[in-house]
Backbone of each chain as ProteinMPNN parsed JSONL, in Angstrom:
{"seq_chain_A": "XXXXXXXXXXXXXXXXXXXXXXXXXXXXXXXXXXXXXXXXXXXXXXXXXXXXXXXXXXXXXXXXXXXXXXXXXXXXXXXXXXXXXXXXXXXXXXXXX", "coords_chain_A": {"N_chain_A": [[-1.006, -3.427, -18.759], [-3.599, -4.88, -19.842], [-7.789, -4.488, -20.04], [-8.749, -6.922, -20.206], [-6.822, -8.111, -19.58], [-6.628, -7.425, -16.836], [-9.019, -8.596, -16.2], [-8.509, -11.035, -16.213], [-6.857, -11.157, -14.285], [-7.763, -10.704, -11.858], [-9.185, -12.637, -12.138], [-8.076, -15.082, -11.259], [-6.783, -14.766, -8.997], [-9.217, -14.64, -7.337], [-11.056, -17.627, -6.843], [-13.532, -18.867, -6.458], [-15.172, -17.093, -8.312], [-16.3, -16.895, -11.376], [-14.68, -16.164, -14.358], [-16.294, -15.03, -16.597], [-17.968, -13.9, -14.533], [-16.363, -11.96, -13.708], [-15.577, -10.368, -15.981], [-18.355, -8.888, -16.188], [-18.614, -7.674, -14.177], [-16.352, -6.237, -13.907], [-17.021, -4.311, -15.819], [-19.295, -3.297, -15.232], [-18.175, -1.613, -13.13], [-16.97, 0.478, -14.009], [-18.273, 1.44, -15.539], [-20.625, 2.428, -14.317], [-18.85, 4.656, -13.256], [-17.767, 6.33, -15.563], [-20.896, 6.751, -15.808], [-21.402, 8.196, -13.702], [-19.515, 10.365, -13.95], [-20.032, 11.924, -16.512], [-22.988, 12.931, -15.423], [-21.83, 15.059, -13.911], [-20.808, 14.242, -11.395], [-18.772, 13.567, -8.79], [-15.845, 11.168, -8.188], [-15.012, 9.259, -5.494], [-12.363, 6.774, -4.764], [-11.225, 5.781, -2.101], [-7.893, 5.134, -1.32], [-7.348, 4.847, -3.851], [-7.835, 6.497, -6.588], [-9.484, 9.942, -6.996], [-12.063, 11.124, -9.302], [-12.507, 13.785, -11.167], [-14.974, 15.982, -13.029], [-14.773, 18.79, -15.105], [-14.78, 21.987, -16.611], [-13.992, 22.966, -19.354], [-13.548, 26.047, -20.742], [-15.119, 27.52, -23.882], [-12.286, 28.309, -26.783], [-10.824, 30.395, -28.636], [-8.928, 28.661, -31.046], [-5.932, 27.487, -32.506], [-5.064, 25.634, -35.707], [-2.065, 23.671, -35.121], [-0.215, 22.831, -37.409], [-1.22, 24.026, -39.821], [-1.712, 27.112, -38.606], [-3.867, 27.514, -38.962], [-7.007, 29.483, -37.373], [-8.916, 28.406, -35.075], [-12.26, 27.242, -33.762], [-12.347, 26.077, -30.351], [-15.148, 24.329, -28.941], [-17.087, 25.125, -25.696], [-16.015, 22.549, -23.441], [-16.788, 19.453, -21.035], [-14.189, 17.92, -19.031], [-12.579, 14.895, -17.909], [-10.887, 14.592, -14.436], [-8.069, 13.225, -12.972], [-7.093, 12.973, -9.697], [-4.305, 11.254, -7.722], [-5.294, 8.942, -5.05], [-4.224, 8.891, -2.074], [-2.664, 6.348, -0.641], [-2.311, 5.033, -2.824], [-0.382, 6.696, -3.892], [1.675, 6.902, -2.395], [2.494, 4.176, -2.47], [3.124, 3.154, -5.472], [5.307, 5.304, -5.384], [7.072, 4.144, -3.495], [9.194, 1.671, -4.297], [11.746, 0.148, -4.179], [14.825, 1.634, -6.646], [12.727, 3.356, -7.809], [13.419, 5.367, -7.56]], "CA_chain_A": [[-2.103, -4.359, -18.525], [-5.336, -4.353, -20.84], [-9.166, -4.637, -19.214], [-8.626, -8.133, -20.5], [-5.569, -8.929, -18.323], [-6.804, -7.47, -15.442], [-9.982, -9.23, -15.689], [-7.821, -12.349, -15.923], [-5.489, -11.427, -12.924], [-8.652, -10.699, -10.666], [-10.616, -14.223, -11.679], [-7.237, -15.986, -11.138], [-7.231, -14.612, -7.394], [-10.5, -15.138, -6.72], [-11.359, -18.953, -7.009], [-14.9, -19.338, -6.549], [-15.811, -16.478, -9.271], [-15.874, -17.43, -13.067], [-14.379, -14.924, -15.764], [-17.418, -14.093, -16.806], [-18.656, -12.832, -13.591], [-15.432, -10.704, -13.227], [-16.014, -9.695, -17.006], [-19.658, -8.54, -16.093], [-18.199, -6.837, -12.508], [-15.362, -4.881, -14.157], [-17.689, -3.783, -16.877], [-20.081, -2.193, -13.981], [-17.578, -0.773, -12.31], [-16.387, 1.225, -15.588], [-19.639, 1.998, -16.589], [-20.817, 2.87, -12.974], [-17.77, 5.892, -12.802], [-18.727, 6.616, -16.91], [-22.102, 7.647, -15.659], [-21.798, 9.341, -12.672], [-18.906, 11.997, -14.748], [-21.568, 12.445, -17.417], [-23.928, 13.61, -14.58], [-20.855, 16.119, -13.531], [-20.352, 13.858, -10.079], [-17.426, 13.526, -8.439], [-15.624, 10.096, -7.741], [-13.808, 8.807, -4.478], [-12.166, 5.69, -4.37], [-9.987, 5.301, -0.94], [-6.435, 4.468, -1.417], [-7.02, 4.414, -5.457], [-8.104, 8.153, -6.474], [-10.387, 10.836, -6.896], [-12.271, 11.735, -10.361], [-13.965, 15.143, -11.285], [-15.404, 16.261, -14.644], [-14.116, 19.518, -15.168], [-15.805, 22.365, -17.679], [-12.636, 24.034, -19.929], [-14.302, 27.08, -21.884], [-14.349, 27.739, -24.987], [-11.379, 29.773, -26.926], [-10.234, 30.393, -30.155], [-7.502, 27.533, -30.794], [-5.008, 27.328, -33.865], [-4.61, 24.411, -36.111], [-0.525, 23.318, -35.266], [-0.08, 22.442, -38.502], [-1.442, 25.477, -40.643], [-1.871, 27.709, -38.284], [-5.367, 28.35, -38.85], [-8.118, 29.645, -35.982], [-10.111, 27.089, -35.184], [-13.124, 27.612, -32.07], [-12.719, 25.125, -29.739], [-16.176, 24.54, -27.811], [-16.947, 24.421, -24.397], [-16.668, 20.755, -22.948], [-16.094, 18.484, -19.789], [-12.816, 16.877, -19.308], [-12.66, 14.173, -16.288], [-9.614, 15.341, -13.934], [-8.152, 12.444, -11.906], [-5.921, 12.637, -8.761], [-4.205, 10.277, -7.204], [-5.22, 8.672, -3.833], [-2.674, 8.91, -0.804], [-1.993, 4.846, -0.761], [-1.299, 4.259, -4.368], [1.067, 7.692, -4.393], [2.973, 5.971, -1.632], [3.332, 2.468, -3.143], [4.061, 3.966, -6.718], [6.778, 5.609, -5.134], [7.98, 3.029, -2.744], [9.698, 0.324, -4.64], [13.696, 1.117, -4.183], [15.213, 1.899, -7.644], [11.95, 4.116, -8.617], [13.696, 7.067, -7.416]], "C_chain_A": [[-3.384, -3.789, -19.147], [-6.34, -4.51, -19.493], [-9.151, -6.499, -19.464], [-7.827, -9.021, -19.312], [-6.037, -8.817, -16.819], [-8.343, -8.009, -15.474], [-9.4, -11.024, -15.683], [-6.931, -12.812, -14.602], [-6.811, -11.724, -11.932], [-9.436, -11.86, -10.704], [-9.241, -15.268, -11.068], [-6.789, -16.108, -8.954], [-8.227, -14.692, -6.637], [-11.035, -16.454, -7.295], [-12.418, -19.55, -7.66], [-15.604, -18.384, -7.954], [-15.424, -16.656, -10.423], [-15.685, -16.565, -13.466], [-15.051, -14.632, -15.91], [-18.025, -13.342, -15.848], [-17.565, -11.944, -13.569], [-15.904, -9.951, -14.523], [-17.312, -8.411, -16.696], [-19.021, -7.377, -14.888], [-17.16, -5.785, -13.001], [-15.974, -3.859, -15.38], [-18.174, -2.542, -16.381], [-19.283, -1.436, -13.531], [-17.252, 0.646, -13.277], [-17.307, 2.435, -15.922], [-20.53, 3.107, -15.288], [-19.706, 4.783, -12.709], [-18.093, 6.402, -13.989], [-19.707, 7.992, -16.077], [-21.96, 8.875, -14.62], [-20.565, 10.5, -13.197], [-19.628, 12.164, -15.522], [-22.658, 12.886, -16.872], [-23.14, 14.688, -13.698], [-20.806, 15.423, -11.811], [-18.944, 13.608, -9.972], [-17.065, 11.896, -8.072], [-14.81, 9.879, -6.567], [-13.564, 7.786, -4.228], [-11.414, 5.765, -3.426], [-9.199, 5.165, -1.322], [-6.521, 4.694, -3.47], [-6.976, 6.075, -6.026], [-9.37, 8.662, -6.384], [-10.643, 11.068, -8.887], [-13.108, 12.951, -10.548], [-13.978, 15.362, -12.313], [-15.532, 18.061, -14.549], [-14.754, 20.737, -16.571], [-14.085, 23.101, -18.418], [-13.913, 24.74, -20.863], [-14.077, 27.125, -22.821], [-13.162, 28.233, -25.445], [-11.087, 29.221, -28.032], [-8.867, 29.669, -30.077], [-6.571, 27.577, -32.183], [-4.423, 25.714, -33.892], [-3.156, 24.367, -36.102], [-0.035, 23.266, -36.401], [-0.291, 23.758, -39.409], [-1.867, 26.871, -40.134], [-2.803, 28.464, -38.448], [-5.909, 28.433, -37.549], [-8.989, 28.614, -36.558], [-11.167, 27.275, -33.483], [-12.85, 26.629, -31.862], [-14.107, 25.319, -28.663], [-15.798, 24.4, -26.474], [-17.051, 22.995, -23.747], [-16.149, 20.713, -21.572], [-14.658, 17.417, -20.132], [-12.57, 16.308, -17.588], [-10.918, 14.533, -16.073], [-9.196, 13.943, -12.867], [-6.158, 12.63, -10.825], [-5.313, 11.692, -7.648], [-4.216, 9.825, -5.926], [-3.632, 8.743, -2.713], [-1.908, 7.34, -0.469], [-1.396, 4.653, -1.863], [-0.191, 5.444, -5.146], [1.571, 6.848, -3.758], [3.509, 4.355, -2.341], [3.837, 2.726, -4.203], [5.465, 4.379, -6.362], [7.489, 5.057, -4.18], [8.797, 2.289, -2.816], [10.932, 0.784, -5.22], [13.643, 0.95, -5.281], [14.035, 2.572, -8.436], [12.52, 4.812, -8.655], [15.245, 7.28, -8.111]], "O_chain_A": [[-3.971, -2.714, -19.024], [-5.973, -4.619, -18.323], [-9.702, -7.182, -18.6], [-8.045, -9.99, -18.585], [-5.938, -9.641, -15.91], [-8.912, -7.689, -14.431], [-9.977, -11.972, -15.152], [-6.529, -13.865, -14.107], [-6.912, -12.786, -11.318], [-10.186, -12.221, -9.797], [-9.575, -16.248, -10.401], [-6.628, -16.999, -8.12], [-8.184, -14.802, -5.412], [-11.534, -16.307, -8.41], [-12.524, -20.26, -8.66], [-16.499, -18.926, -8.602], [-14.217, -16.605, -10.66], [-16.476, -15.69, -13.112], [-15.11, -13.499, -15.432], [-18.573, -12.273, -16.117], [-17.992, -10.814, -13.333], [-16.591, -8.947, -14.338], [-17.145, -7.223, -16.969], [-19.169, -6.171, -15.087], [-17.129, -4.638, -12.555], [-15.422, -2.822, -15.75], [-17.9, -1.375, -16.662], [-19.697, -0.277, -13.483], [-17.445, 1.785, -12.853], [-17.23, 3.603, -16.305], [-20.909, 4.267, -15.451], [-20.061, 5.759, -12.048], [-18.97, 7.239, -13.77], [-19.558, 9.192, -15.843], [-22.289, 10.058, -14.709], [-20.764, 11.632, -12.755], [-20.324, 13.058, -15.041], [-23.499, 13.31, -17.666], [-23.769, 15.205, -12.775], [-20.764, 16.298, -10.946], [-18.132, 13.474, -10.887], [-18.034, 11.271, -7.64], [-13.707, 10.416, -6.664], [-14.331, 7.309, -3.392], [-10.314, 5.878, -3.967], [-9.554, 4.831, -2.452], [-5.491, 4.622, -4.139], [-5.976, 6.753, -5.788], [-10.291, 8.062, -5.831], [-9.691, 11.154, -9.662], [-14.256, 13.063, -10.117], [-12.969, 15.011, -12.925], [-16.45, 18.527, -13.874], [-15.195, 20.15, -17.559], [-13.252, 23.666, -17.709], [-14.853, 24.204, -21.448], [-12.922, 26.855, -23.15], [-12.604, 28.797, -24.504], [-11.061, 28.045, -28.395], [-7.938, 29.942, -29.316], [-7.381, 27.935, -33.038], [-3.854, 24.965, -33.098], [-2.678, 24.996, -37.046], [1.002, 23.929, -36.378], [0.697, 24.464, -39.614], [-2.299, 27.722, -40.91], [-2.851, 29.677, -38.244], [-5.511, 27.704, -36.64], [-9.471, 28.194, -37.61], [-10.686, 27.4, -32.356], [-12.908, 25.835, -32.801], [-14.167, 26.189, -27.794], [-14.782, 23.879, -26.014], [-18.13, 22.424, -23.586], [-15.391, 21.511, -21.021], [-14.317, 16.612, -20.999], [-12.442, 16.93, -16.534], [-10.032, 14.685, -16.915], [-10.015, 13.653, -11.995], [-4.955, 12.51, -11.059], [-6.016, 11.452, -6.667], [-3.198, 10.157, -5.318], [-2.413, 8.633, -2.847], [-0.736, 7.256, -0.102], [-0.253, 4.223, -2.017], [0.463, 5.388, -6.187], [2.02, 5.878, -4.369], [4.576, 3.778, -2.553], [5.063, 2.624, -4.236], [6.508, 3.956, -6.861], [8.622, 5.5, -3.991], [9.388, 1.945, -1.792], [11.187, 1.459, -6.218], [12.707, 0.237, -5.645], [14.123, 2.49, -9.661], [12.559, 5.372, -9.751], [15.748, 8.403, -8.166]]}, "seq_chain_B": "XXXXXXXXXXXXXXXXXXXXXXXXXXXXXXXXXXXXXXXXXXXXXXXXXXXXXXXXXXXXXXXXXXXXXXXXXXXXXXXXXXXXXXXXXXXXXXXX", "coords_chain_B": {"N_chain_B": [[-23.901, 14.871, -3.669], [-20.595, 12.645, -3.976], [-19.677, 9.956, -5.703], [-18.642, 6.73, -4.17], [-16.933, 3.68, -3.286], [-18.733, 2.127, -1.821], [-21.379, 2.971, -3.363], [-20.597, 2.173, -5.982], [-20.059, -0.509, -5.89], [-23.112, -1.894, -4.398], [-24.055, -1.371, -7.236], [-22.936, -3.303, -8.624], [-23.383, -5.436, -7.113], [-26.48, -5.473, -7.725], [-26.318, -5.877, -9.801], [-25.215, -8.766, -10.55], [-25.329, -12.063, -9.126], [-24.252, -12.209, -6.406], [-23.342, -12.134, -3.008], [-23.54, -9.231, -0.632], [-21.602, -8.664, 0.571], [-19.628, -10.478, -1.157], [-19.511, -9.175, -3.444], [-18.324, -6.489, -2.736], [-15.919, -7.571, -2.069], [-15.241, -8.371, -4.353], [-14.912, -6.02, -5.839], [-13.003, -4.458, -4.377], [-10.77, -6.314, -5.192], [-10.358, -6.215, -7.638], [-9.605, -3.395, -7.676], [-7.566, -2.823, -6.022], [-6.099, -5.158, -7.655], [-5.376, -3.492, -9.177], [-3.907, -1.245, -8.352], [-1.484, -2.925, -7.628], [-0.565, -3.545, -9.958], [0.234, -0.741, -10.725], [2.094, 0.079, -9.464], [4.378, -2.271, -9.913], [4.969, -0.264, -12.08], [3.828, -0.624, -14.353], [1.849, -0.255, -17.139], [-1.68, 0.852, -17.412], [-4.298, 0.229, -19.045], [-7.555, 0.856, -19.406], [-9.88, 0.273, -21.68], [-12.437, 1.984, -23.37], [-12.644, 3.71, -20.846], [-10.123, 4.764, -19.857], [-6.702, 5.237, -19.395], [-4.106, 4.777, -17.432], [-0.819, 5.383, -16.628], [2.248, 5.218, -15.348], [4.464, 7.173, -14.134], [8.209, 8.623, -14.191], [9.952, 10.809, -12.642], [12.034, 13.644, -12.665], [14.606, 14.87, -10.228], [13.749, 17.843, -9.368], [14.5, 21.468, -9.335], [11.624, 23.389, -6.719], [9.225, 25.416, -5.681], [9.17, 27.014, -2.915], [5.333, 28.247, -2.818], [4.26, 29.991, -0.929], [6.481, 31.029, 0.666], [8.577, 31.877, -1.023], [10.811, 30.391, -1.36], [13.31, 28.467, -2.674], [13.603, 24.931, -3.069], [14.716, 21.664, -3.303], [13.223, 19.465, -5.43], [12.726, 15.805, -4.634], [13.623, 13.015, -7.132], [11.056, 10.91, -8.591], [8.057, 8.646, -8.492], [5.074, 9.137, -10.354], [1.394, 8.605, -11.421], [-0.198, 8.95, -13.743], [-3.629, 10.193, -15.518], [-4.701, 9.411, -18.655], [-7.984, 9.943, -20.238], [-9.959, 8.423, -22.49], [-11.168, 8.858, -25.828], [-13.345, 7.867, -25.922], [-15.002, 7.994, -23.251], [-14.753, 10.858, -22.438], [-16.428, 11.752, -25.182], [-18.683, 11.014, -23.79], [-18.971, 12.156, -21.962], [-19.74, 14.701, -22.901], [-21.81, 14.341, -24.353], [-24.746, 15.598, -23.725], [-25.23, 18.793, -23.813], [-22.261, 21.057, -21.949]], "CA_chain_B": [[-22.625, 13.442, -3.528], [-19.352, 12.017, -4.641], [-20.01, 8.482, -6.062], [-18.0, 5.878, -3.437], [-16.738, 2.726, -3.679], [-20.177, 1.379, -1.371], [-22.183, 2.801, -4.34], [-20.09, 1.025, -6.89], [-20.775, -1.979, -5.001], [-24.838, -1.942, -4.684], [-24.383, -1.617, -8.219], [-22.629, -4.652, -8.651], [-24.88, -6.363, -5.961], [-27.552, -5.492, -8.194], [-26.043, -6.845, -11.45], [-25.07, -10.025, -10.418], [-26.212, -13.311, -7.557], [-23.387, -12.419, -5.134], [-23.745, -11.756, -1.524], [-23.291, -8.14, -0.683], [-20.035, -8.909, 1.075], [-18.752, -10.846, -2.367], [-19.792, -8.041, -4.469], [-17.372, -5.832, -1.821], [-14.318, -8.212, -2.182], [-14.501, -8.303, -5.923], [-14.835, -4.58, -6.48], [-11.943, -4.491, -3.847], [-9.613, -7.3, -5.506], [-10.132, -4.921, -8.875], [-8.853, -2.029, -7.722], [-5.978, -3.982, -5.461], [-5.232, -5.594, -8.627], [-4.657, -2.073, -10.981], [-3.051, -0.74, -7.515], [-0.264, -3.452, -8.051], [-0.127, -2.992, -11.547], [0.884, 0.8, -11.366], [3.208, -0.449, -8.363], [5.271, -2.299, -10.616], [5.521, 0.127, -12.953], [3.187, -1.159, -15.217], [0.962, 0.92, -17.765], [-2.717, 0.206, -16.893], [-5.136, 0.535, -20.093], [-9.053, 0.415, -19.737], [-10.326, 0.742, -23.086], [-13.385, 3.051, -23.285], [-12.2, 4.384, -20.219], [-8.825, 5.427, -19.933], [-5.024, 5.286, -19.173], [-3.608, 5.157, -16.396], [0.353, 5.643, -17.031], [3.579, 5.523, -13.986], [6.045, 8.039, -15.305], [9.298, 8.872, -13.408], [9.869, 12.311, -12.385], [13.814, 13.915, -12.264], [14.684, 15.701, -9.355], [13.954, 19.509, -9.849], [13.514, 22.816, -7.826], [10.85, 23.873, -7.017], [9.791, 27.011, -4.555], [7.289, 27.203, -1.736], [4.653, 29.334, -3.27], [4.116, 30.546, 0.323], [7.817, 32.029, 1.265], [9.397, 32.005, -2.574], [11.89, 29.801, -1.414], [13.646, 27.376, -3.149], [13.317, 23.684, -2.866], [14.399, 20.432, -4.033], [11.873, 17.941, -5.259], [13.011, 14.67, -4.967], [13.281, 12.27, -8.056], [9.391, 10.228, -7.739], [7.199, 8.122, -9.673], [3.51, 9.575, -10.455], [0.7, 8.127, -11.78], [-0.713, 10.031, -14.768], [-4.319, 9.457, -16.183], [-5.383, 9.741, -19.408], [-8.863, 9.925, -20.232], [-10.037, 7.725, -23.453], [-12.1, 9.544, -26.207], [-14.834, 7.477, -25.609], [-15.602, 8.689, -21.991], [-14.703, 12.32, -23.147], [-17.35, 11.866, -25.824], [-20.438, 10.178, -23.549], [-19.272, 13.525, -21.212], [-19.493, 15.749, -23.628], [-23.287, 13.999, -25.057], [-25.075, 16.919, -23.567], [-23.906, 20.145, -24.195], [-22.012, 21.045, -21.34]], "C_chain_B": [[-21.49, 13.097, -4.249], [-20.084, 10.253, -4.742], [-18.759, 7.66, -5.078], [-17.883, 4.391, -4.031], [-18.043, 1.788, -3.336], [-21.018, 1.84, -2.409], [-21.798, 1.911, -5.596], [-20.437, -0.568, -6.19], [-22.006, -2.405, -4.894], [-24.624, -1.819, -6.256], [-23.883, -2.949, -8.526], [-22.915, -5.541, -8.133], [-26.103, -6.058, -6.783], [-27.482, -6.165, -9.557], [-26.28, -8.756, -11.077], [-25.352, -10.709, -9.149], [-25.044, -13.284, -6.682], [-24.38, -11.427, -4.392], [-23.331, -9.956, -1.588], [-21.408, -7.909, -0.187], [-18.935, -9.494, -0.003], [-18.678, -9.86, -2.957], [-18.449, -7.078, -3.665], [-15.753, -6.664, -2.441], [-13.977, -8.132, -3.851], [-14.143, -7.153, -6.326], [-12.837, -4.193, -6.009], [-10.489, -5.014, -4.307], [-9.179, -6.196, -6.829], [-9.108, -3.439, -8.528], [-7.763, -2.253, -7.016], [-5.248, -4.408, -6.696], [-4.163, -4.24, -9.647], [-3.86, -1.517, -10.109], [-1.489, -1.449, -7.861], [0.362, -3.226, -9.037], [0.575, -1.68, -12.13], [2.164, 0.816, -10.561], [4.139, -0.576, -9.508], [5.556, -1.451, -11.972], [4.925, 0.138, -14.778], [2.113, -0.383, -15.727], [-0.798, -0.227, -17.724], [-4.339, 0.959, -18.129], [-6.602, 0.341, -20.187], [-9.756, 1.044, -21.323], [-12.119, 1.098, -22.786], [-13.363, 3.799, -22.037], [-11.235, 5.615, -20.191], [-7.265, 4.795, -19.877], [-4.581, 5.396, -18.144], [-1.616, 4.903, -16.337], [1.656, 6.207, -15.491], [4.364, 6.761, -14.684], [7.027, 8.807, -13.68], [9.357, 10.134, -13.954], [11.564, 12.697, -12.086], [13.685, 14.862, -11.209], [14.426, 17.459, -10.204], [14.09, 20.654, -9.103], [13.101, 23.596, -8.137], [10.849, 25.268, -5.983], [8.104, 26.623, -4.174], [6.743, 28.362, -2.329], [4.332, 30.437, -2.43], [5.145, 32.05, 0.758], [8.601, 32.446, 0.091], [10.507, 31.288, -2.144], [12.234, 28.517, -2.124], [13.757, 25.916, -3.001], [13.661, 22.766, -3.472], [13.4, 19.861, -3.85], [12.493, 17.225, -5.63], [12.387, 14.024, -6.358], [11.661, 11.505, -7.887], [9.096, 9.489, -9.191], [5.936, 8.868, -9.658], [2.853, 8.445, -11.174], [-0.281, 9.074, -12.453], [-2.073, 9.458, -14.852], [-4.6, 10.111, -17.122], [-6.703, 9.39, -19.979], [-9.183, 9.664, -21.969], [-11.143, 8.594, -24.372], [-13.423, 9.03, -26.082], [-15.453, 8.012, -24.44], [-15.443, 10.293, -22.138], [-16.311, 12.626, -23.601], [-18.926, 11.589, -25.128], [-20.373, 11.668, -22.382], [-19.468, 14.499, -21.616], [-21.246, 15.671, -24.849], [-24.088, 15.287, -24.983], [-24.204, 17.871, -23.673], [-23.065, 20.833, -22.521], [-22.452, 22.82, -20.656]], "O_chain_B": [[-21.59, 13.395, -5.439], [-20.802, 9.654, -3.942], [-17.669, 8.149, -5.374], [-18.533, 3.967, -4.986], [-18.46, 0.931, -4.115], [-21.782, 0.896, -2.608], [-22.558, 1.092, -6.112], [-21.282, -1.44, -6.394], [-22.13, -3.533, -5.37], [-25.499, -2.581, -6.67], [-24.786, -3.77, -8.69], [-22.729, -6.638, -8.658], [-27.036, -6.654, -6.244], [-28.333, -6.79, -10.189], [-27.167, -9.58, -11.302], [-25.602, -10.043, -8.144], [-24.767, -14.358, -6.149], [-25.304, -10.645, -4.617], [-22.838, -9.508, -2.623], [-20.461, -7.221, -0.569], [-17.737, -9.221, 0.058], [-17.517, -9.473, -3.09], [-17.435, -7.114, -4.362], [-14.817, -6.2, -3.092], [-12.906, -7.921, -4.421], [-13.187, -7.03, -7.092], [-11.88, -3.877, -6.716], [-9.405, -4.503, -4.024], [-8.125, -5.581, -6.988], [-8.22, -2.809, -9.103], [-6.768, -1.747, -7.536], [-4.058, -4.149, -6.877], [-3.117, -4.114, -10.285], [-2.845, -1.089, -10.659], [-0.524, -0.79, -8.248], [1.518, -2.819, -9.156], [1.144, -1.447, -13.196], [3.156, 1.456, -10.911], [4.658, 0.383, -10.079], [6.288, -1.911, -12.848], [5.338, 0.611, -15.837], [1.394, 0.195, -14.911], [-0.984, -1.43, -17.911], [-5.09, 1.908, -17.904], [-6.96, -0.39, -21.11], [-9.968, 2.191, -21.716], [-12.834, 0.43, -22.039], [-14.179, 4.72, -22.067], [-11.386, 6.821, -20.381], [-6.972, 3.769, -20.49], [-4.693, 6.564, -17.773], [-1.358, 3.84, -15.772], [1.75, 7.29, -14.914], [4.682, 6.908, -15.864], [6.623, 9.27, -12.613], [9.052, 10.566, -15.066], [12.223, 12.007, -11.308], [12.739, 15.649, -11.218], [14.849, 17.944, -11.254], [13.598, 20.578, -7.977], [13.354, 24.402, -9.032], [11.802, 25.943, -5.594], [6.98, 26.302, -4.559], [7.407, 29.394, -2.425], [4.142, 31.579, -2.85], [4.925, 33.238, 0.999], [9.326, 33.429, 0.243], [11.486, 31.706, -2.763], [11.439, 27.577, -2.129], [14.748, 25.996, -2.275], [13.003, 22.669, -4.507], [12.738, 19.645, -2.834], [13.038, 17.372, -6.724], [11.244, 14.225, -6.768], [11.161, 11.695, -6.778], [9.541, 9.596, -10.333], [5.785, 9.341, -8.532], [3.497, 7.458, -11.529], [-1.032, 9.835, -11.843], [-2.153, 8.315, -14.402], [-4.817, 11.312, -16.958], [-6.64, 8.216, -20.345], [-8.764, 10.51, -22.759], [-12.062, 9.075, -23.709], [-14.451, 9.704, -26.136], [-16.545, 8.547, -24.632], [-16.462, 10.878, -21.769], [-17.16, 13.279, -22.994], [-20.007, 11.832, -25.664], [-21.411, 12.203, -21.993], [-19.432, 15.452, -20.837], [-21.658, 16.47, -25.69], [-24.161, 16.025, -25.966], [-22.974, 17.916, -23.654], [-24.062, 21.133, -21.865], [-22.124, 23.141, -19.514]]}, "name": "protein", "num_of_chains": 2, "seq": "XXXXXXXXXXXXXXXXXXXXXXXXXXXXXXXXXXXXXXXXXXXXXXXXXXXXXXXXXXXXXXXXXXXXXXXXXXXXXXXXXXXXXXXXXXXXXXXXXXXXXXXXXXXXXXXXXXXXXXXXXXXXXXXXXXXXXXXXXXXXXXXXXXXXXXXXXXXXXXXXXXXXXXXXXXXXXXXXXXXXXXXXXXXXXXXXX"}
């Protein structure tokens, strides 16, 4: 499912709200979790997950390919784990396992 | 602070002319909806976001890190995410 589809599933369940307002609402929401890992915050959705932005250090890395050194810098990398409702339903539905 | 779903919400009460209680149900139906979506099994793609990906797991064993003992882990589904270079890149604007 694209951002497309699921802004199509969620106007199709909700009646009164037009596509474009879901458009506009799933945008925020996006953009809303975006910002606050670019300000190194943490996310908690209930039942959905958890996001954190994460620092990996630098280190000298090798190109796969030609086996050159290559520095990799230091950056942020968002870390997400998965809430305690949507492990259980994920793994709920006989013939997952 | 951790950012919550009630701050996601005032933001979306501030975007748009819903009630504070609509703004709540839509944020809610959204994330209900991608909940189902990973339910069935289904790969869940926000573009400039991320990935969010089911993947089936084979039984293995593992070991309590605790006692060193051995353990099956049941077969499972997970829910992977991968993180889109665009949100990488707007985290990575400042130098970190």
């Amino acid at each position: 499912m694209t951002k497309s589809q699921l802004i199509e599933a969620v106007a199709g369940r909700l009646e009164s709200v037009s596509k474009k307002d879901v458009e506009v609402i799933v945008d925020t929401i996006f953009s809303c979790m975006t910002e606050a890992l670019t300000r190194d915050e943490r996310i908690e959705i209930r039942g959905f997950g958890s996001f954190v932005s994460k620092i990996r250090e630098s280190r000298e890395g090798r190109n796969p390919k030609t086996g050159e050194k290559v520095f990799v810098p230091r950056k942020r990398t968002p870390f997400f784990t998965v809430g305690k409702e949507l492990k259980e339903r994920v793994n709920s539905v006989e013939g997952n396992k | 602070m951790a950012m919550t779903k009630a701050n996601i919400v005032e933001e979306v009460y501030k975007k748009v002319g819903f009630s504070k209680s609509q703004a709540a149900e839509i944020v809610e139906t959204v994330f209900e909806t991608m909940k189902e979506t990973l339910e069935k099994g289904e790969k869940l793609k926000i573009s400039g976001f991320g990935n969010f990906t089911p993947r089936d797991k084979k039984t293995r064993i593992g070991r309590n890190p605790k006692t060193g003992e051995a353990i099956e882990i049941s077969a499972r589904r997970v829910v992977t995410f991968k993180a889109s270079p665009v949100l990488k890149a707007k985290m990575n604007e400042k130098a970190p």
